[in-house]
VOPAGU-2260 file (C-alpha; in pm, 1 decimal, decimal comma):
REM VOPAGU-2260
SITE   aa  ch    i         X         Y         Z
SITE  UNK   A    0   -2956,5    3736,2    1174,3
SITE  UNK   A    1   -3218,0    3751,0     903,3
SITE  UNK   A    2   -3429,6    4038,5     734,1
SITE  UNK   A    3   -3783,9    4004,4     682,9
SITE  UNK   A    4   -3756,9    3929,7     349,0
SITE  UNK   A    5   -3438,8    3606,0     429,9
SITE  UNK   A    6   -3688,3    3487,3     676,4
SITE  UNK   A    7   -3954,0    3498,1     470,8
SITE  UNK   A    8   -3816,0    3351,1     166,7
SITE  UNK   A    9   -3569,8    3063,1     394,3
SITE  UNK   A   10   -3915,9    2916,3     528,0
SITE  UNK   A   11   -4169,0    2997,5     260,9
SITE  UNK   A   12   -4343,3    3225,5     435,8
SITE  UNK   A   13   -4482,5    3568,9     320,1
SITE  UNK   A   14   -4340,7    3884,8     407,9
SITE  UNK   A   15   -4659,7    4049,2     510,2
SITE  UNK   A   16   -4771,9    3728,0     743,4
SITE  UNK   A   17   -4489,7    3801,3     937,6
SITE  UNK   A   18   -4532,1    4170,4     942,3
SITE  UNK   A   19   -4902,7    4037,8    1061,8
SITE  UNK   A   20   -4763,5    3854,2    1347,6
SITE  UNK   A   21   -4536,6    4113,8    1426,3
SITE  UNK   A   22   -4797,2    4359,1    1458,4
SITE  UNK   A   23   -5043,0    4113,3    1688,3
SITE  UNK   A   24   -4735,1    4015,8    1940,0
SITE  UNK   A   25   -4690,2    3708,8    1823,7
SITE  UNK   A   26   -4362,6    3713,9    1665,8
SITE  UNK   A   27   -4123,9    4000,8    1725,0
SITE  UNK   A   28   -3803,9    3983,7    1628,6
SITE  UNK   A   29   -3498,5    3987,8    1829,6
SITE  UNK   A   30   -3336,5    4338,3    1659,9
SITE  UNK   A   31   -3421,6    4609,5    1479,3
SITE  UNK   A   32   -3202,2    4851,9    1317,5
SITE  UNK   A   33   -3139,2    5215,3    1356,4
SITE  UNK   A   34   -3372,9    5226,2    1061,8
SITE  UNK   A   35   -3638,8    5069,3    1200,8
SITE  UNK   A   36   -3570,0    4753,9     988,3
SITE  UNK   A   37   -3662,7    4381,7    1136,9
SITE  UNK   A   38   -3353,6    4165,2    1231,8
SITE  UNK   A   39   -3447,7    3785,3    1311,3
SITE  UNK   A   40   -3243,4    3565,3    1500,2
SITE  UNK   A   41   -3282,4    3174,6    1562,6
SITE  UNK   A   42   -3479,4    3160,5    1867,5
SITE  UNK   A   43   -3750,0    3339,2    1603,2
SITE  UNK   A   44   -3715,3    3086,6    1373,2
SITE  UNK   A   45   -3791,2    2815,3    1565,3
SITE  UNK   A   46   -4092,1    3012,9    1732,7
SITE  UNK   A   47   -4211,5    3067,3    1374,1
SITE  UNK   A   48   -4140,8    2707,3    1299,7
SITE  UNK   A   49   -4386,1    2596,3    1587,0
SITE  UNK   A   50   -4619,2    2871,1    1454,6
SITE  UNK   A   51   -4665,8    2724,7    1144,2
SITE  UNK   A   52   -4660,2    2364,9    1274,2
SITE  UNK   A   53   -4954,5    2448,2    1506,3
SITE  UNK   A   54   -5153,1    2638,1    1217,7
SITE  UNK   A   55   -5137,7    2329,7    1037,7
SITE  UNK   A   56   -5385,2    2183,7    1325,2
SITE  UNK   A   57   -5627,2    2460,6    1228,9
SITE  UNK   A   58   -5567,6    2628,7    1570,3
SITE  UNK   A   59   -5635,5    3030,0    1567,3
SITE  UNK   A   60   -5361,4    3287,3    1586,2
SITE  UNK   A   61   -5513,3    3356,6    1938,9
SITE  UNK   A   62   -5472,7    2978,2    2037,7
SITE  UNK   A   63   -5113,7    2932,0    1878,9
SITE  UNK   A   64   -5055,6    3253,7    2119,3
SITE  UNK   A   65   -5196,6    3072,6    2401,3
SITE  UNK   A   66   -5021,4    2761,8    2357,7
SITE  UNK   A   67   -4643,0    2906,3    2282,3
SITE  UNK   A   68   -4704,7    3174,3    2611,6
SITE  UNK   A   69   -4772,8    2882,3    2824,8
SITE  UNK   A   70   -4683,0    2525,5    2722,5
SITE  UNK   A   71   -4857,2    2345,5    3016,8
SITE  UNK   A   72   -5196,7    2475,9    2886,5
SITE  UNK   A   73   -5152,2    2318,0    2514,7
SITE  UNK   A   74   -5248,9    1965,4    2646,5
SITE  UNK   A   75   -5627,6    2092,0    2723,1
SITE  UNK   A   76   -5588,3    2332,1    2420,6
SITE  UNK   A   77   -5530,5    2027,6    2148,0
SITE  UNK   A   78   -5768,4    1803,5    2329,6
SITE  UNK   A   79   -6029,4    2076,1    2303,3
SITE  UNK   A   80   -5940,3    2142,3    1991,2
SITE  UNK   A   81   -5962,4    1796,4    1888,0
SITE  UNK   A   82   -6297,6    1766,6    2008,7
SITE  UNK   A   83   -6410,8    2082,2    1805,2
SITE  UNK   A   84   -6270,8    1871,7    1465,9
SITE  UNK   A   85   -6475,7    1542,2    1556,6
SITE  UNK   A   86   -6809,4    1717,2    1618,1
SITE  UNK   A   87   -6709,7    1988,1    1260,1
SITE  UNK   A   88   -6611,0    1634,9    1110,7
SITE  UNK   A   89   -6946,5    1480,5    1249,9
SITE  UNK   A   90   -7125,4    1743,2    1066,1
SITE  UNK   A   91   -6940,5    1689,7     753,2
SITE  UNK   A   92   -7037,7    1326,8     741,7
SITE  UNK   A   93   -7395,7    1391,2     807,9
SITE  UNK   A   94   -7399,1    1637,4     508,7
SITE  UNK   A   95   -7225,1    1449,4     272,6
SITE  UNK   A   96   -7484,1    1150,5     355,2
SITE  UNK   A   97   -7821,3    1362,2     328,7
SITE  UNK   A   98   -7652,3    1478,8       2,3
SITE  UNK   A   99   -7588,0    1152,4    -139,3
SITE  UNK   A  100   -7921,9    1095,1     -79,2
SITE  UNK   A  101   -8078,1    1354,0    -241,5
SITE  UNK   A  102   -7883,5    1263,8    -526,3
SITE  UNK   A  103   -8027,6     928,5    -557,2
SITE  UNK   A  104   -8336,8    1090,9    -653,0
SITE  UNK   A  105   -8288,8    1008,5   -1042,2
SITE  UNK   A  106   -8547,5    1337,4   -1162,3
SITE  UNK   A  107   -8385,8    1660,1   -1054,2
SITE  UNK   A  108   -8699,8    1827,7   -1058,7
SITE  UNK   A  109   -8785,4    1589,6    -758,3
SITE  UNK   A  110   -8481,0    1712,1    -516,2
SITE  UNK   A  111   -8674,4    1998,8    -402,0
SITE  UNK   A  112   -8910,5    1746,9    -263,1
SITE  UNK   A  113   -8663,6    1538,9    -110,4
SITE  UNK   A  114   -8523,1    1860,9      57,4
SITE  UNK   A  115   -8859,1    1928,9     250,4
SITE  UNK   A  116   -8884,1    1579,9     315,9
SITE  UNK   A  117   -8541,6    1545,9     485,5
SITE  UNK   A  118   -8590,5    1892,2     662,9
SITE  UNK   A  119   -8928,4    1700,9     801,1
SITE  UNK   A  120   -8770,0    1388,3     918,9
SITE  UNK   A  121   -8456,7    1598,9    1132,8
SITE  UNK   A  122   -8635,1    1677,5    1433,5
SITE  UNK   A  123   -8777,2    1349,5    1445,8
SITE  UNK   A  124   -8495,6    1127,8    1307,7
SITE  UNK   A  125   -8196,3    1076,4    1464,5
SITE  UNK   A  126   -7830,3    1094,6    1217,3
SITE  UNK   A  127   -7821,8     738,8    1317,6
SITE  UNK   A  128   -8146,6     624,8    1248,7
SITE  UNK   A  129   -8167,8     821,9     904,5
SITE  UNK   A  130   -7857,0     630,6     800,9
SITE  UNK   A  131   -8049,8     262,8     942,7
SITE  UNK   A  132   -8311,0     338,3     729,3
SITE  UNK   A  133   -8057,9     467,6     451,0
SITE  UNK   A  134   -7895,6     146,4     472,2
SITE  UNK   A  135   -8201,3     -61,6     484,0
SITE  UNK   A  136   -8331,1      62,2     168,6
SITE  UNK   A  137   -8000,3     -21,7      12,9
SITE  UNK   A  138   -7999,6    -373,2     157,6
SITE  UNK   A  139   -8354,0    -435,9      16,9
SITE  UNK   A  140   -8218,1    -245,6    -349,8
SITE  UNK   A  141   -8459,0     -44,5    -596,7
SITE  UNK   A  142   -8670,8    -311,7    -724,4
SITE  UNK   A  143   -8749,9    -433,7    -391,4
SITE  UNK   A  144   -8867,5    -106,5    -250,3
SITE  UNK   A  145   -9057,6     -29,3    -566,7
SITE  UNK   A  146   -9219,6    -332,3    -491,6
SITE  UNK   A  147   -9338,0    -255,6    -129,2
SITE  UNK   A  148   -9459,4      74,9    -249,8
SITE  UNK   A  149   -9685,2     -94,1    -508,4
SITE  UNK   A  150   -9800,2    -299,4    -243,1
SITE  UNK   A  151   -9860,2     -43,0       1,7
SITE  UNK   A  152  -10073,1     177,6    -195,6
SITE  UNK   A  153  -10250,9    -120,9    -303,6
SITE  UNK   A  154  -10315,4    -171,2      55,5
SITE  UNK   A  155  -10429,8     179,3     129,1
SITE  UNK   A  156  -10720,1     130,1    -149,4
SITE  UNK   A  157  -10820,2    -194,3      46,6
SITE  UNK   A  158  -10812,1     -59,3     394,3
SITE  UNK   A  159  -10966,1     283,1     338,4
SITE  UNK   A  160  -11261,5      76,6     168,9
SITE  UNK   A  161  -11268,6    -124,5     492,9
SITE  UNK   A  162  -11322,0     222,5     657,3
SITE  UNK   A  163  -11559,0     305,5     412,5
SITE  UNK   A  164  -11780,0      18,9     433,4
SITE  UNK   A  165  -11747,1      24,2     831,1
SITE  UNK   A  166  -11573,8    -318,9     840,3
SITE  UNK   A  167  -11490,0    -460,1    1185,0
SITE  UNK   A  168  -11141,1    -383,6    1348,7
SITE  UNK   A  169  -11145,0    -756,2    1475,7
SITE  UNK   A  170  -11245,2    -940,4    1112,8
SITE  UNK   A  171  -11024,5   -1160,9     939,1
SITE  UNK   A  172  -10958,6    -936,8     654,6
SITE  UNK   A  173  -10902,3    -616,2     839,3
SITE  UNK   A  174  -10645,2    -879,6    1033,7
SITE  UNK   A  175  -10420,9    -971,2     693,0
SITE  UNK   A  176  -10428,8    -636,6     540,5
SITE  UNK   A  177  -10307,1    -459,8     916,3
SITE  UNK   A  178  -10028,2    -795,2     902,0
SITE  UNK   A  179   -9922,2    -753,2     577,3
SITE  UNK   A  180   -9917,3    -327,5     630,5
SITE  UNK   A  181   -9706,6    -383,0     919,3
SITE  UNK   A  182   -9488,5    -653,6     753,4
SITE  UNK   A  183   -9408,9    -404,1     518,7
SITE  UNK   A  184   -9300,2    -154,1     769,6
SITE  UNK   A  185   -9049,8    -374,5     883,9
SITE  UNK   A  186   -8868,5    -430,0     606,2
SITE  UNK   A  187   -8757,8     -91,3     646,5
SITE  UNK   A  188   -8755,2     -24,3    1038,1
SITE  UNK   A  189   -8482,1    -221,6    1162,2
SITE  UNK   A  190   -8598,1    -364,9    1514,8
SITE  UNK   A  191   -8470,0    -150,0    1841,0
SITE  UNK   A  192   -8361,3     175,8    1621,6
SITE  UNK   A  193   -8697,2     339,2    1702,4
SITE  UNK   A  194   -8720,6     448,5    1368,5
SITE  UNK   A  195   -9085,2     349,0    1339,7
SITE  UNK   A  196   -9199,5     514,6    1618,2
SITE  UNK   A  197   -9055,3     849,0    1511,0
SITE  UNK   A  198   -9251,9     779,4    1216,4
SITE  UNK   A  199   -9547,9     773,7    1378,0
SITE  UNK   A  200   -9501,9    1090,5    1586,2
SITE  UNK   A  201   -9373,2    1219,9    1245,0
SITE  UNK   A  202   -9715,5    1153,8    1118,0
SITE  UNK   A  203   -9881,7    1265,6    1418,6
SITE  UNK   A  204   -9721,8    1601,0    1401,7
SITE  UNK   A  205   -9734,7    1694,5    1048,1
SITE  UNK   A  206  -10017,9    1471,1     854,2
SITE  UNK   A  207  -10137,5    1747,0     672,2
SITE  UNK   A  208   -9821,1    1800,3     473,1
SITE  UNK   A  209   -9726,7    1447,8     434,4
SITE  UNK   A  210  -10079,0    1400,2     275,2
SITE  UNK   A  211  -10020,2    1685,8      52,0
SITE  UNK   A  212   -9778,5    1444,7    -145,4
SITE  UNK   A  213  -10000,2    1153,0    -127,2
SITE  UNK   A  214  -10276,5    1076,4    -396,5
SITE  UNK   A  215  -10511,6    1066,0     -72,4
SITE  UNK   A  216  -10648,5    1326,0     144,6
SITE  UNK   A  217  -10562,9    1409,9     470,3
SITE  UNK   A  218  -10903,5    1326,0     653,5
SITE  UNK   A  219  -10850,0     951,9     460,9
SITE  UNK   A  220  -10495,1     895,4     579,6
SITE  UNK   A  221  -10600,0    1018,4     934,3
SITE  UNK   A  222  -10871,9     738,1     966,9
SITE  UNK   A  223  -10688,9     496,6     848,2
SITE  UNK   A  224  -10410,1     561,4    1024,3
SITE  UNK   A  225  -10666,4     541,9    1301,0
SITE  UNK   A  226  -10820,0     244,0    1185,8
SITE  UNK   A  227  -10488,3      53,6    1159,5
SITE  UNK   A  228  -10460,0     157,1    1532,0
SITE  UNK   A  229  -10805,9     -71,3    1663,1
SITE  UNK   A  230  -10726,6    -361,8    1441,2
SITE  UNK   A  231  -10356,9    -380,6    1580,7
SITE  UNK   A  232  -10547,6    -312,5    1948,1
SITE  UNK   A  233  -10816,6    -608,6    1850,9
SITE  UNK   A  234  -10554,1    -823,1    1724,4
C-alpha cells in the first residue's frame, strides 16, 4: 500500500491532482486509516496509470470517467473524440495559413488592410479556394503578379474611357481589352474551383467597400463592371 504522497512521487504525479480526483470519484483509494489518511493499493495504480494515459489524448476528466466506468463505450468515445481533434486541427491549419498570409504583406502598416480584406472574402471564399488562389499567386511569384496588376489598372483607364465615350459593347477594341481583362483573371482563378464566381458575388455584395481601396469610385467600377458584362454577352 502507498500514501498519497508514495503514489504521488512513484508516478510523478502531484499530491493535490490526486486529492482532485479523489474528491470528483474518480480515484478513491482502496484504504484509509483510522486517521483519515489515504492508503493506495495496485488496482489504483493501474486505474491512475490509464488515467493519465487517457489525459494524454486530451480527453476531459468527465470522459476518462466515462470511459474507465464502462469500457464498451470508449470505442465511440475516442472516435468522437478523434473527430473533435481533426475539425480543432482543421481550424488550426486554416489560421496558421490566413496568418502566413498576412505576413506576406511586406509594410506592417498594410496588415490591417489585409485583415478586412480576408474577413471580406470568408463568407464568400471557401478554406479551399482561398488556399487555390494562395497557391496560384505563389505559382505565378511576385514579379508576375505585380505585373498583372500594372496591367489591370492600365486596363481599367482604357475601359472606363470606353464607357465614357459610349463605345460599342460589340467593337473590336471593347473585344481585346474584355479578352485580355479576362485573361488576366485566369491566371489567378484556377478553372472548376469557382473562385471567380465568388468574386463576382463578392463584388456584387460589397462594391462600395472594395472601391473604397481603389483609386476609382464606386459608380466607375459599377459600370464597368457592367460594361464588361455586354461585351462578354456580345462576344
Amino acid at each position: 500500500m502507498w500514501t498519497i504522497g508514495q503514489l504521488a512521487q512513484a508516478t510523478r504525479t502531484t499530491v493535490r491532482a490526486l486529492r482532485h480526483y479523489d474528491q470528483i470519484g474518480l480515484l478513491r483509494p482502496t484504504e484509509r486509516t483510522q486517521n483519515g489518511h489515504r492508503r493506495y493499493g495496485p488496482d489504483d495504480l493501474r486505474r491512475l496509470y490509464r488515467i493519465r494515459a487517457l489525459r494524454t489524448f486530451g480527453l476531459s476528466l468527465d470522459e476518462i470517467a466515462t470511459a474507465l466506468e464502462a469500457p464498451a463505450s470508449m470505442t465511440a468515445l475516442l472516435h468522437a473524440h478523434l473527430a473533435a481533434l481533426s475539425r480543432r486541427a482543421s481550424e488550426i491549419e486554416a489560421l496558421r495559413t490566413q496568418l502566413t498570409r498576412l505576413l506576406d504583406h511586406d509594410d506592417p502598416t498594410g496588415y490591417l488592410k489585409a485583415l478586412e480584406m480576408m474577413a471580406m472574402l470568408d463568407p464568400y471564399l471557401t478554406p479551399e479556394q482561398q488556399d487555390s488562389l494562395a497557391a496560384r499567386r505563389e505559382h505565378l511569384g511576385p514579379e508576375a503578379v505585380e505585373n498583372a496588376k500594372t496591367e489591370w489598372r492600365t486596363l481599367v483607364e482604357s475601359l472606363l474611357e470606353c464607357v465614357r465615350t459610349g463605345r460599342a459593347p460589340d467593337s473590336e477594341e471593347a473585344r481585346a481589352l474584355v479578352a485580355r481583362w479576362d485573361a488576366i483573371g485566369a491566371l489567378f482563378h484556377a478553372g472548376g474551383t469557382g473562385t471567380e464566381a465568388a468574386a463576382r458575388r463578392m463584388w456584387a455584395e460589397n462594391s462600395e467597400e472594395i472601391s473604397a481601396r481603389l483609386p476609382w469610385s464606386a459608380d466607375d467600377m459599377r459600370e464597368l463592371v457592367a460594361y464588361v458584362t455586354r461585351v462578354r454577352e456580345n462576344g
